[in-house]
C-alpha positions as CSV (number, residue, x, y, z in Angstrom):
1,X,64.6,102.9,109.4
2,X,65.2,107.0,109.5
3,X,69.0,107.1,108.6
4,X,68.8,110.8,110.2
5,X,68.3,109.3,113.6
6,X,71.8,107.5,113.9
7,X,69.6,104.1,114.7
8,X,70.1,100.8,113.2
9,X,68.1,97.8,112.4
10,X,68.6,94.4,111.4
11,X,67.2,93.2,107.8
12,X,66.0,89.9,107.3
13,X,62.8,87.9,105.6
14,X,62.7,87.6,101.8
15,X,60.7,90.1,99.3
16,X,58.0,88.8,98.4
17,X,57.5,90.9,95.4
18,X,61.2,90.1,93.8
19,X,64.4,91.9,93.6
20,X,64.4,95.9,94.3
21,X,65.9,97.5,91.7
22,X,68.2,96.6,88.6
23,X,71.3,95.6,87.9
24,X,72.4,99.0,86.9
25,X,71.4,100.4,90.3
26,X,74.1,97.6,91.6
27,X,76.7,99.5,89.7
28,X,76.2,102.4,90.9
29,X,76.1,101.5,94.7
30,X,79.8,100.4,94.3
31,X,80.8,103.5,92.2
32,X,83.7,105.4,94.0
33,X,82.2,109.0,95.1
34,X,84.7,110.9,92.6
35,X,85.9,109.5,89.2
36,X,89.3,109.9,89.9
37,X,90.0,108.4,93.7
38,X,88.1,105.5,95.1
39,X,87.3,106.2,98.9
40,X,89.0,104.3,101.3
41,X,87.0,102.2,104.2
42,X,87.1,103.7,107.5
43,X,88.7,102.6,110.7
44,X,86.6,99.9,112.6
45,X,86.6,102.1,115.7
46,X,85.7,105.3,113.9
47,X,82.5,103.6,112.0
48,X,79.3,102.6,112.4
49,X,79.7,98.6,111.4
50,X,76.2,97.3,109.4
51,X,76.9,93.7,108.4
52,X,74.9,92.7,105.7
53,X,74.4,88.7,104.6
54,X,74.6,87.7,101.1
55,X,71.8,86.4,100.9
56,X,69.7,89.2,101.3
57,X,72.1,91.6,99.8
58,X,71.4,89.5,96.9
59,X,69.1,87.6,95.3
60,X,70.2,83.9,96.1
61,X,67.0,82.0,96.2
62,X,68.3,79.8,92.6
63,X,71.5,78.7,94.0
64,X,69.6,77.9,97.7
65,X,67.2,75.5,96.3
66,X,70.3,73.8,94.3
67,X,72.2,73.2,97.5
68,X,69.3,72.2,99.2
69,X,67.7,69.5,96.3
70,X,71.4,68.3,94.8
71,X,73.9,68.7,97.4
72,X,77.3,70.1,97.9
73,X,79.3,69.3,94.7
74,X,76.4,70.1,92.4
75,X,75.7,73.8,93.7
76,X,79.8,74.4,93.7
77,X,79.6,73.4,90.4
78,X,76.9,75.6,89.2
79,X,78.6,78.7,91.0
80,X,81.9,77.8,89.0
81,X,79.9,77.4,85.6
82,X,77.9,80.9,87.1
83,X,80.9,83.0,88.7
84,X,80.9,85.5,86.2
85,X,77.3,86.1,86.3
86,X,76.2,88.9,88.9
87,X,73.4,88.1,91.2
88,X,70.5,90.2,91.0
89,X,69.8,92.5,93.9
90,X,68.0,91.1,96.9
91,X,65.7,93.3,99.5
92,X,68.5,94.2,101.3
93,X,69.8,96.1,98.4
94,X,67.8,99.5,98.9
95,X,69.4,99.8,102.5
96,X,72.8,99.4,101.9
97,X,72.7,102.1,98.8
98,X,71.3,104.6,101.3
99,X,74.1,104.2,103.6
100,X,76.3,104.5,100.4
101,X,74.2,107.7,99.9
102,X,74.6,109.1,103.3
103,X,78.0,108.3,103.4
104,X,78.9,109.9,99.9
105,X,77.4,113.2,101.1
106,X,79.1,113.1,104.7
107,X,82.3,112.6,102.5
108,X,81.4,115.9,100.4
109,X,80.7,117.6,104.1
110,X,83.6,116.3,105.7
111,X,86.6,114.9,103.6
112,X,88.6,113.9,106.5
113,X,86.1,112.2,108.7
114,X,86.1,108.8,109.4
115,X,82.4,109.1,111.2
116,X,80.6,106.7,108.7
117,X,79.0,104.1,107.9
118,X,80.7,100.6,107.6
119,X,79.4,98.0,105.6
120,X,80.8,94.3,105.9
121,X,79.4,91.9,103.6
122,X,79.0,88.1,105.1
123,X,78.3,85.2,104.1
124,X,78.9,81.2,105.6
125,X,79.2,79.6,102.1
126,X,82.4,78.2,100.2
127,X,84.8,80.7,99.1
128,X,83.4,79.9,95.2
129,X,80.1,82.2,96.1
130,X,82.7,84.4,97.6
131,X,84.6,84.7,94.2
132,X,81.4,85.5,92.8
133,X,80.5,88.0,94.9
134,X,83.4,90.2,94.5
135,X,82.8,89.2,90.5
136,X,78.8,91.2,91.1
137,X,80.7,94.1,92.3
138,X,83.3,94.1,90.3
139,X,81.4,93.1,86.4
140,X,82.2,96.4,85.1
141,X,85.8,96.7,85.7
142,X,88.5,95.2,84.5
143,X,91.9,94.1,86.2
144,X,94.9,93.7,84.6
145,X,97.0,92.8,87.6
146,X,98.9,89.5,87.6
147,X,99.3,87.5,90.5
148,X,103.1,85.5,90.6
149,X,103.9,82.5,92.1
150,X,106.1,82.7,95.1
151,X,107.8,80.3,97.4
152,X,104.6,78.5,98.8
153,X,102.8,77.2,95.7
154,X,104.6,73.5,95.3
155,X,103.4,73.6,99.1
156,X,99.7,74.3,98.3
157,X,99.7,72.3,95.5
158,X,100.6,69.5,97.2
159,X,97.7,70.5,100.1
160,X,95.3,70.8,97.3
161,X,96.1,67.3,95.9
162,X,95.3,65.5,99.6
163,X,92.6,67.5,99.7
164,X,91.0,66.4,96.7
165,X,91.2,62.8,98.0
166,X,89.2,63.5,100.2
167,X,86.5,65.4,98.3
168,X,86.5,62.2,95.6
169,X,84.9,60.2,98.7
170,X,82.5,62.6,99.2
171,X,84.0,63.6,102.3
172,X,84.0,67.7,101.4
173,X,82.2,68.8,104.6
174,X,84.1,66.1,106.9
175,X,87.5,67.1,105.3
176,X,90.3,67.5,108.0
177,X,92.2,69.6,106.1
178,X,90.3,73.1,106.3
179,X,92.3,76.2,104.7
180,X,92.0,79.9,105.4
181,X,92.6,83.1,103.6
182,X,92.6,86.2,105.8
183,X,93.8,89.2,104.2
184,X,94.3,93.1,105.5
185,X,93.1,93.8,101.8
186,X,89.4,94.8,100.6
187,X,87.7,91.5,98.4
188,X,87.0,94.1,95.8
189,X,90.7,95.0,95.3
190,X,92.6,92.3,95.5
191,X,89.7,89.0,96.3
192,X,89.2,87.7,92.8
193,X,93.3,87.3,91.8
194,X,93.8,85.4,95.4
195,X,91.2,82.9,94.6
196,X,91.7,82.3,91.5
197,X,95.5,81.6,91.6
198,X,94.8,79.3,94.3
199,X,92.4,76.9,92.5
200,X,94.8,77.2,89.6
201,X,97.3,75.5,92.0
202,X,94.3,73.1,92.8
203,X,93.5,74.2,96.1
204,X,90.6,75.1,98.0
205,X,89.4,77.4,100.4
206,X,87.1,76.9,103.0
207,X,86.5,80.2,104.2
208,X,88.1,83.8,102.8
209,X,88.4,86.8,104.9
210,X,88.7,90.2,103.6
211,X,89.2,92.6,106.5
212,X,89.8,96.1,104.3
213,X,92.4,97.2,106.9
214,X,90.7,95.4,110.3
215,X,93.5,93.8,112.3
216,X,94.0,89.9,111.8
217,X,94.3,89.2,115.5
218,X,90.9,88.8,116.2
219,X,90.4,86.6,113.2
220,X,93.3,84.3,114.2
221,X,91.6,84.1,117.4
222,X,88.6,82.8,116.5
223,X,90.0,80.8,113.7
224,X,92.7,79.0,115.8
225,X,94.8,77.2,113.1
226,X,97.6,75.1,113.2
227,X,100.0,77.1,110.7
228,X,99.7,80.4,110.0
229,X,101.6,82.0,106.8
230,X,101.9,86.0,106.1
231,X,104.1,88.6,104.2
232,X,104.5,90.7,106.8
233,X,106.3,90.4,110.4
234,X,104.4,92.1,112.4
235,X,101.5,89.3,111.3
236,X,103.2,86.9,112.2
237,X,104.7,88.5,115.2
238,X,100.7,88.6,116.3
239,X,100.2,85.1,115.5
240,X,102.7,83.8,117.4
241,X,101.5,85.8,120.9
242,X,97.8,84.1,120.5
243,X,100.2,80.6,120.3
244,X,99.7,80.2,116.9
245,X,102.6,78.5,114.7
246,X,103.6,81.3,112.6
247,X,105.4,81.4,109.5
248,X,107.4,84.5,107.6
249,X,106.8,84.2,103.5
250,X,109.5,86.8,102.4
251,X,107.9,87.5,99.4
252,X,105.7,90.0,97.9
253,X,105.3,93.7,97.9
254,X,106.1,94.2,101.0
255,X,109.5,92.7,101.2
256,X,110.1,95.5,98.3
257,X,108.8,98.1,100.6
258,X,110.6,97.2,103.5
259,X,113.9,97.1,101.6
260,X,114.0,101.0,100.1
């Protein structure tokens, strides 16, 4: 592909000869532009969107043949035992750090533009390979941020507890109660805290959604649940014109924010 010519392709197939590059190349494809202010994702409708799956992104071959030989519970128990472990880059890897390249220098060319490229990262597996995801990207920081309580976690606890009775029958992938987390934030800024504070409370999540700034509308759409719960009115406002049960959570940041 000739980045120059404002095509795109899609990237898929395995590499035969092994991961491209190192783990220190990883690092520095997710190394803010300037030391001192970490570049913010552009607009949807101002980018150039490249979604990228995991699995070729990174090198997931291991935990594939897990899944596939031992089941379910076995592979999300190797990716808890694992989830501090980065994977390895995969042959998508080279790709993606040229757009990071070309989008570095546009930045240095044009600090206000919001012409760039857009990389979404996907995957279809449990929210654990998610966790460990944001955990390869994130290795080599460190965040000190605490996540409190608030008013819903007796709630989820209790969720997490049905839930649970379910999984002990082996009933994980037949489970009627599917959870959500769909979140205006970036994975890499706030993603590990979330999940983690939610399987302290015991509760799992099927599917997490980290739209950097992307409306939630669409998500809700497709998603269809039977509850919806946000921070922030005007989410909920949205939720409730798709015909969505929406709830207001006054709690958080934002409810400080609102407030001055």
């Amino acid at each position: 592909m000739n980045l120059s010519n404002g095509e795109t392709s899609t990237v898929s197939g395995q590499n035969k000869n092994g991961p491209s590059g190192s783990w220190e190349d990883s690092k520095r494809l997710v190394k803010p532009s300037t030391p001192t202010r970490k570049p913010q994702p552009p607009k949807p409708e101002n980018a150039i969107t490249i979604a990228v799956s995991s699995r070729v992104l990174f090198n997931m071959e291991r935990e594939q043949q897990i899944y596939e030989r031992q089941g379910m519970e076995e592979y999300l128990k190797y990716q808890l035992e694992h989830e501090s472990e980065p994977f390895s880059p995969g042959p998508a890897f080279s790709f993606v750090k040229a757009l990071e390249a070309v989008n570095n220098r546009l930045r240095e060319l044009y600090s206000q533009s919001e012409e760039l490229f857009d990389v979404v990262l996907v995957t279809n597996n449990h929210a654990y390979v998610g966790l460990r995801l944001i955990n390869t990207i994130n290795h080599h920081r460190e965040l000190h941020d605490t996540h409190y309580t608030g008013p819903l976690k007796g709630f989820l606890e209790a969720l997490g507890k049905l839930q649970r009775k379910f999984f002990d029958k082996g009933l994980r992938m037949d489970c009627p109660i599917r959870t959500y987390l769909v979140t205006a934030r970036s994975a890499a800024s706030s993603g590990t805290r979330a999940l983690k504070t939610l399987r302290s409370w015991g509760l799992e999540i099927d599917e997490a959604l980290f739209l950097a700034g992307a409306p939630k509308g669409p998500m809700l759409e497709k998603i269809r649940p039977h509850i919806f719960f946000d921070d922030q009115m005007f989410h909920v406002e949205g939720a409730a014109e798709l015909g969505t049960v929406a709830c207001h959570v006054p709690y958080g940041v934002a409810q400080r924010a609102a407030k001055k």
